[in-house]
Each structure stands twice: as structure tokens, then as C-alpha cells.
N, C-alpha and C positions, 0 to 999 in steps of 0.2 A: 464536522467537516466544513473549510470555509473556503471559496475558491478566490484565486487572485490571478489577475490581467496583470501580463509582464511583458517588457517590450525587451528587444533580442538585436545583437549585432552579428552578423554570418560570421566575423573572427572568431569571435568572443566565444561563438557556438560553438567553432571547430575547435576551440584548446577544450571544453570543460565537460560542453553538453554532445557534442558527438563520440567522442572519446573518453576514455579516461584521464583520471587523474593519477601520475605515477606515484607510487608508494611513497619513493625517496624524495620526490616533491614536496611532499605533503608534510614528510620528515622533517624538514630544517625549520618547519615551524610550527607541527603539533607535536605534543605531545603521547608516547607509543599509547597510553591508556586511553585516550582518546581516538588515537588510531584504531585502537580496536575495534569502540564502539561504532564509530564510521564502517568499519569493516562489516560487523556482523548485521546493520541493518542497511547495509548494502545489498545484499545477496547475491544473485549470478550476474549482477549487471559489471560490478566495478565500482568504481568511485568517481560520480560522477557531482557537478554543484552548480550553483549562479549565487549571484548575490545582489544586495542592496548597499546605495552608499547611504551614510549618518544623516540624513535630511529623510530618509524613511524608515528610521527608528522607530515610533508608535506602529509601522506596518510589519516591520522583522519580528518585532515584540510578541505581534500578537499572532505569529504564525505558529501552526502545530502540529508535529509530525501526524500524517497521513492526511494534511490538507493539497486540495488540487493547485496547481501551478498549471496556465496554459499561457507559452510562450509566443511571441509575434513577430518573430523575424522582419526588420525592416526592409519595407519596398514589395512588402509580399501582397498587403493587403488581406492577411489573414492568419489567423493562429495557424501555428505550426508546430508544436511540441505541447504535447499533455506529461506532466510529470506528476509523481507525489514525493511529497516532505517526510525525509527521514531525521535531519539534526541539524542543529544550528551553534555556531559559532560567531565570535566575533575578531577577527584578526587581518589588522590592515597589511601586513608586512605578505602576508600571504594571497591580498586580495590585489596587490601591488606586481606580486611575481606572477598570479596568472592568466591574467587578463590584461593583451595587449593595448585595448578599444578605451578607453576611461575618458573622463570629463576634468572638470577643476578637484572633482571629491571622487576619492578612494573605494572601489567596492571593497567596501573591508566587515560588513555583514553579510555575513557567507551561510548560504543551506544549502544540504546535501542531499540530492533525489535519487528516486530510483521509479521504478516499471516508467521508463521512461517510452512514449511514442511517438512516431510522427503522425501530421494526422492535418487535415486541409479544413479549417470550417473558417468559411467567408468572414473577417471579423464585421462590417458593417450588418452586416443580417444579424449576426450572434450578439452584439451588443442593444441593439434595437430590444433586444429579448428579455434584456433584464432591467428595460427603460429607459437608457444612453438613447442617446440620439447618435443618427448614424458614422455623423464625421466626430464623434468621441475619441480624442486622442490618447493612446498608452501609451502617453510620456514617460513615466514611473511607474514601481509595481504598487499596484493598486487592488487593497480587497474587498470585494463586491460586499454588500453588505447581506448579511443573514435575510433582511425582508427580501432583497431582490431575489436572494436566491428561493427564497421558498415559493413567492409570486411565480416566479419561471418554472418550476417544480411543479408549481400547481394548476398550470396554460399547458406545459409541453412535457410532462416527463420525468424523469430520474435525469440528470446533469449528464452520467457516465454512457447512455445511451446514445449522447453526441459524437464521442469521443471513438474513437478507432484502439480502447481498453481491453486486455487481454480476455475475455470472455466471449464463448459462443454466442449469436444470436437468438440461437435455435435453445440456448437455456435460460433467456431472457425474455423470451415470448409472451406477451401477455401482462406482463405488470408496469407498461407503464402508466400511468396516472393513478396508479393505485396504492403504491407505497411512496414513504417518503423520509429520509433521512433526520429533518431538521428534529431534533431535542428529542429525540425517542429515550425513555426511561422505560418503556416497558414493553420485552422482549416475545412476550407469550402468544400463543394460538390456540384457538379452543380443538378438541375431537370433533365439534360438530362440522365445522370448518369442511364444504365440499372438498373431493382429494383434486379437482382440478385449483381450486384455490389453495391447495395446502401446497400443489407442486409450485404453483405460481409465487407463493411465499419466500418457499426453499428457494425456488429460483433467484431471488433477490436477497437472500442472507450468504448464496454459494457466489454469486458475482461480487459481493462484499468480501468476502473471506480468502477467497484469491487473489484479490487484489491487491491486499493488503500483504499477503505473503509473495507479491512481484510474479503469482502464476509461476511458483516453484515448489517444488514439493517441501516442506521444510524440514525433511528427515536429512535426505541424500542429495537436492535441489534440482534433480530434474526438471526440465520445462516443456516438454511435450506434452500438448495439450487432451492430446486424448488418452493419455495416462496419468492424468490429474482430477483430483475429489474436493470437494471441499464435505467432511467430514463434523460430526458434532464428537465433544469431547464426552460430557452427560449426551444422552440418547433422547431426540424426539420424544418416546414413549415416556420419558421417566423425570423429565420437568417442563410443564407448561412455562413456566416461568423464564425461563431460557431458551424457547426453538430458535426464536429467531437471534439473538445475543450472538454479536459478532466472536464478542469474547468466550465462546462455546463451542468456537470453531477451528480446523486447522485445514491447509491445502496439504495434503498429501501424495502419493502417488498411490495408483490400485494395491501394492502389494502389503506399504507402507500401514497404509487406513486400514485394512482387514487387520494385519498385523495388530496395530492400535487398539482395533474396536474388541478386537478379541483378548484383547492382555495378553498377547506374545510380546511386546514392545510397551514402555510406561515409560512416564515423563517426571523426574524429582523437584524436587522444591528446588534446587538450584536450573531448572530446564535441561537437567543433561535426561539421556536417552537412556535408558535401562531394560536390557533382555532377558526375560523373566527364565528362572532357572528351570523351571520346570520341560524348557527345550534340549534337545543335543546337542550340543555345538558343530556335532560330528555330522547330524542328517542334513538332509538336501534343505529343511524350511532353516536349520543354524547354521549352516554357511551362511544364506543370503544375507542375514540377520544380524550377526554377530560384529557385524563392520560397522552396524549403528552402535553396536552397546560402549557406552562412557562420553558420543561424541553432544555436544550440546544443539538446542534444537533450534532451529532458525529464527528468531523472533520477526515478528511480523512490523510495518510502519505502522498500524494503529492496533490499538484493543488487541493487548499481548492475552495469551490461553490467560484465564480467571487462575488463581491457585486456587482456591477453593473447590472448582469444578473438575481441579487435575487432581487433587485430593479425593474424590469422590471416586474418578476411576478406579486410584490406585489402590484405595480401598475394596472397591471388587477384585482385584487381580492381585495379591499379595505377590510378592516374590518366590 
């Protein structure tokens, strides 16, 4: 994950990033398979974007879906939109048509966000943080470097605990300074592990894992929060190697994730949803059910479910 300093015009906000982007808009200059893709790692938000013009190409380049964007509204004196990166295009014709506010050069590097928020963090204090000095100006979007971000990580916290992010506080208690995102290759937690640090774990793989699916169920897309899990695809119990592995994870909703865990519901190799036969279609749990079976399943902005690991369920749970 890489975070980037973006500066922001209140026009500019109101066409892209407060609103949507309309369908037929988007039409006359992308392509409908393309459309799609926008669409499906959209989720319940819409279609929302900003962009960069051709003088910040090595910064568009190296950006990648589920990195942070936090946007600066000018005059504000402060960050004011926490977003993450779903997909990137390049097309000036369209960066021409929605963005009134422009310079000599075209926003025509365009990316697409979602779980977008609003959200007040002083920018002079917040850049201080990651070694700017305080009158640092976000002229251009700008991504902090990986040192600064692990340095700040490693002073203050987890990054997402600044930000006003769809996650309780009350299941983020406890772990900050204790984990930490940068270059993790290895997902695992031992049995000896006290159960207050194994909750404090889970706590920090479930505020990942929601995140990343925009705090929507990714069955049905619910967003209420107290009807949302962030669930393991393999089981705690049955690979160390994976507890923590984002990509082991899915946001669900209560009815969804039992469903899941239990192989009433399985996921195929192409991500569509499949409702295991061995239910009724007729009874009270095949109604609820049967509205997910054929439909495909949410994908999340980063660390899509493992196939392997979806393999592994489905193997428990034949048809």
C-alpha cells in the first residue's frame, strides 16, 4: 500500500469526487468492457475518479489499486477526502470533458476511487509526521515514499487509524504500534499467541479486509455496519500460514459468512456464487439464498480471495 498527497479544487470535487460519474458520460469515451471493470470495483459507491496531468506520469505509473489517496481541498488547510484506488486509465478527451478547473495540461491520467470519506486532519501537523516541514506545499500529487511511511508507522500507528475509515474503533483497540503493513510476506500466527493478542490480530486483518471490499458485504452489498464480518475463506484453525493474509478474507454480511463458512454458498473459479444443492430452494434458509446463486461475487480494491484458498473450501463443501 503507498499513500499519496493530492491537492483538490472545490469544482473539480463537485463534478467527480462528491458525486458520481454518469454512465453515459463515461460512454462516449470508454470502452463498455472497460465499463464493466470500473463498474464492478466500484461497488455501492458509484463511479467516482480524479486524475493527474502528463508531467506526473512516473507518479500515475506507480500507483496501485488499493493505495490511499488523501485529497487537500484548497484554502482548507487540511486534508479533506481519504479515498482508495480501484483503476487507472489514461484518456485526455475524457479528462477534458470532466473537469472544469484545468491548467496549461490536460487531466487526462485518470484513476478511479472508492470507500471514499470525508475527514479533517490538519495538513501542517500531518505532514510534519512524515518529515515535510510544515509550509510543505501539495502542489501536485505526490507519493510519500515507502521510508516515510514506515518511519510514521513506526512513531504513530497504523496510517488508517488517522483517517475517519469505515471501521469501528472499538475493533481496532489495541493494535496500534504493533502491526504494520509495509512488505509483510508472512501472513501466519502461532496457537501460543495470548487470545487477547490473537483478538488484537484479527482485529487488524478484519479492518483490512473491509476495507478493501468498501465496508460492503460482497455477496448482496449491504453496508450496515453492524451486519458486517470480515470472515476467513480457509479457517484460523486449519492454516497458520494464512490467519492473517488479507487474501483469505471476505466482508460479508452475518447471514452471508455463516452461509459461506458452512458450504451453504461456495465461490467458483470464475468468482460467481454457487448454492449448494443439498439445500431446498422451497425452505425458509432457500429463499434467502437462492437470489445469490449464479450472481458473481464483489471483488475487492486489493488482495482479490486466493483461488487456491477458494479451492480448498470448495473442496470441503462439494455440490
Amino acid at each position: 500500500m503507498s499513500l499519496y498527497f493530492v491537492p483538490a479544487n472545490r469544482q473539480n470535487l463537485d463534478c467527480s469526487i462528491e458525486q458520481n460519474v454518469p454512465l453515459e458520460r463515461l460512454a462516449r469515451y470508454v470502452s463498455g468492457s472497460i465499463i464493466e471493470e470500473i463498474q464492478a470495483r466500484a461497488g455501492m459507491e458509484g463511479i467516482r475518479c480524479w486524475a493527474m496531468t502528463h508531467t506526473k506520469r512516473a507518479t500515475f505509473d506507480a500507483m496501485r489499486p488499493g493505495d490511499i489517496v488523501l485529497l487537500s481541498e484548497r484554502g482548507t488547510k487540511r486534508f479533506t477526502h481519504y479515498a482508495q484506488v480501484t483503476f487507472k486509465l489514461e484518456n485526455k478527451a475524457l479528462g477534458d470533458d470532466l473537469w472544469p478547473v484545468k491548467g496549461e495540461n490536460s487531466w487526462e491520467l485518470i484513476y478511479f476511487l472508492r470507500n471514499i470519506r470525508h475527514v479533517s486532519i490538519p495538513k501542517a501537523e500531518f505532514v510534519t509526521r512524515f518529515g515535510y516541514q510544515p509550509n510543505f506545499d501539495v502542489a501536485g500529487a505526490i507519493r510519500v515514499s515507502d521510508e516515510r511511511v514506515q518511519a510514521f508507522e513506526a512513531r504513530h500507528g497504523p496510517i488508517e487509524d488517522w483517517f475517519d475509515i469505515p471501521y469501528s474503533h472499538e475493533e481496532f483497540t489495541g493494535v496500534l504500534g504493533e502491526l504494520h503493513d509495509a512488505a509483510i510476506s508472512n501472513y501466519s500466527a502461532d496457537d501460543v499467541t495470548a487470545v487477547a493478542k490473537r483478538r488484537r490480530l484479527h482485529a487488524r486483518f478484519a479492518a483490512q479486509v473491509k476495507a478493501n471490499y468498501g465496508t460492503a458485504c460482497a455477496m448482496c452489498g449491504i453496508t450496515e455496519q453492524d451486519f458486517l464480518v470480515a470472515g476467513h475463506i480457509v479457517a484460523w484453525a486449519e492454516d497458520t500460514k494464512n490467519r492473517l493474509n488479507p487474501a483469505n478474507g471476505l466482508c460479508l454480511c452475518v447471514l452471508h459468512d455463516r452461509a459461506f463458512e458452512r458450504g451453504y454458498l461456495i465461490i467458483d473459479e470464475g468468482f460467481y456464487i454457487r448454492m449448494n444443492r443439498r439445500i431446498r430452494p422451497d425452505s425458509p434458509l432457500g429463499k434467502q439464498l437462492k437470489d445469490m446463486d449464479g450472481l458473481r461475487l464483489r471483488l475487492p480494491v486489493s488482495h482479490p480471495p486466493a483461488p487456491d484458498l477458494l479451492k480448498r473450501h470448495r473442496d470441503r463443501f462439494p455440490l
